[in-house]
N, C-alpha and C positions, 0 to 999 in steps of 0.2 A: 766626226759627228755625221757627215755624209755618208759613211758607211753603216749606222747604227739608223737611218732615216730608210735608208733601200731594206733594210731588213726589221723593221720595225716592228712584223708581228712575232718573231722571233728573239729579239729584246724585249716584249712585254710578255711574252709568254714565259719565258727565263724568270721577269724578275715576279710573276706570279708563281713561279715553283719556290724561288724562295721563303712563300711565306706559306704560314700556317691556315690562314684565313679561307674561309668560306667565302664564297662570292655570287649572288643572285641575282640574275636577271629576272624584273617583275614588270609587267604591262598596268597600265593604267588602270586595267580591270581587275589587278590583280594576281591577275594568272602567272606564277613561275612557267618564266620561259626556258631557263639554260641557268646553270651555273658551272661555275669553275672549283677546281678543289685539287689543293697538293696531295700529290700520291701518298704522302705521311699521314694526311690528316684523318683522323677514326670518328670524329665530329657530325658526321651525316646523322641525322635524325632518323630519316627511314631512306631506302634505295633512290635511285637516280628514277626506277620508273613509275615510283607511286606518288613523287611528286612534279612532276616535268608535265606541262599543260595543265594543270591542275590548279584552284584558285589557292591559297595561299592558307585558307580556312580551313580548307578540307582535309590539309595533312598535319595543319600544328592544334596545340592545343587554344581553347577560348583563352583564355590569358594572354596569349603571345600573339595570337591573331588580334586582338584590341590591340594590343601595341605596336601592330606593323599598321594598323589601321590609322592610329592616333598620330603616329611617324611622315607618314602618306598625307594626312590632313594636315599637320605642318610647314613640311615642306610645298605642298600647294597652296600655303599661305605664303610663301615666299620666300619660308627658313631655307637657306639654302641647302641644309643636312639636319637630318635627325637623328641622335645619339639613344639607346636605350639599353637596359640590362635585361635580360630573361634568365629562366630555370626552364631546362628539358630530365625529364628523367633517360638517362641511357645505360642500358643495362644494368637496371636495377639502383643506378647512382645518381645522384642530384648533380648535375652537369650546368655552370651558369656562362654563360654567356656575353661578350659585350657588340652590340650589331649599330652601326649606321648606314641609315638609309642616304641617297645621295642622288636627286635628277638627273636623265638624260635629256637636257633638252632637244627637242624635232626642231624641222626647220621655222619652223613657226614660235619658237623660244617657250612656247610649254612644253611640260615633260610630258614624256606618252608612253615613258619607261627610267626603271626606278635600277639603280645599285644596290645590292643589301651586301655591307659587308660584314661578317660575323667572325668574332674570335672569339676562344674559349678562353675562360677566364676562371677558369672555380677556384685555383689555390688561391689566388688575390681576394675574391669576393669570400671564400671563408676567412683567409685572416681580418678582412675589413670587418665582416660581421661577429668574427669573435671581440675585434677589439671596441666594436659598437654597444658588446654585450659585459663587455668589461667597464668599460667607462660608465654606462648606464649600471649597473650594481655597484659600483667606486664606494659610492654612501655607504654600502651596507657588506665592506671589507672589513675584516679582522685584521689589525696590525701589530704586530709584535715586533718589538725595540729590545736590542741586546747591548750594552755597552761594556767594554771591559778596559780596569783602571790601574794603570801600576802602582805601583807603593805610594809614589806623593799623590796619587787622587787624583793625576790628569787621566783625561780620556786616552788610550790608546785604540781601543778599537771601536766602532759602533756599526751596530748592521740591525737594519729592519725587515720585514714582510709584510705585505701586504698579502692577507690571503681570504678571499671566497673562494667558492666555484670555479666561476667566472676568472679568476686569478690562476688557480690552480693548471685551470684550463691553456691559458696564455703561457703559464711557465713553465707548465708541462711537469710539474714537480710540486707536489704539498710538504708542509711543515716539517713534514720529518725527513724529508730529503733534504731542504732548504738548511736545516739545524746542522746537518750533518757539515756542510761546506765550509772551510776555513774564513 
């Protein structure tokens, strides 16, 4: 551990390569001062130089900037982190987001500089919202019930569907796909 303590900035810098995440340094005023960012990551919204010094507003959208706003006044209530979702468009694609903001406190134990850490999120946040969009149409599914009986009249087989849209969407396969399967 002694050895991992003398090289310290070189173990956190390590195990920031590891990750995917975006990392922002923001001042009280708001102003992006410095962020961090694995060489993998394609997640920047615009360059390193249109947002570095810049207030936070200037380079995201009014939606996201309320929410790093709303974040900010949280946490200066005393939450010690604030967790949020966003949407950026990038290249042309709805890209979603999940970012917590996080104090650094000064010597003085208020914060005078803010963490933002962001990870992309969009295959999780589509399936969440498909399946949000499933459950909410649920009511207004088509189900179709197959059963098949051998000779004395017991059931041997039984297979249903539930199918809207919304279903279709989730299984990736409508009725007539569905009928086709053993």
């Amino acid at each position: 551990f002694m050895v991992l303590q003398s090289r310290k900035a070189d173990y956190l810098a390590s195990i920031l390569r590891a990750f995917k995440d975006l990392i922002f340094l923001i001042n009280d005023e708001g102003i992006i001062l410095d962020y961090l960012q694995n060489e993998n990551s394609e997640w920047l919204y615009a360059p390193k130089e249109q947002f570095i010094g810049k207030h936070y507003s200037a380079v995201l959208p009014p939606d996201v900037s309320g929410k790093i706003r709303q974040a900010v006044s949280e946490v200066q209530k005393g939450n010690a982190v604030h967790n949020f979702d966003y949407q950026l468009s990038i290249g042309g694609r709805t890209t979603w987001f999940a970012a917590v903001l996080s104090p650094l406190p000064s010597n003085n134990g208020h914060a005078q500089h803010y963490l933002c850490v962001v990870r992309e999120i969009t295959e999780r946040k589509e399936k969440e919202l498909l399946l949000q969009g499933v459950l909410e149409n649920a009511f207004h599914a088509f189900i179709v019930l197959r059963s098949v009986r051998n000779t004395e009249g017991i059931v041997t087989d039984f297979q249903w569907w539930m199918l809207n849209q919304s279903a279709e969407l989730l299984l990736g396969e409508g009725l007539d796909e569905l009928k086709q399967k053993p």
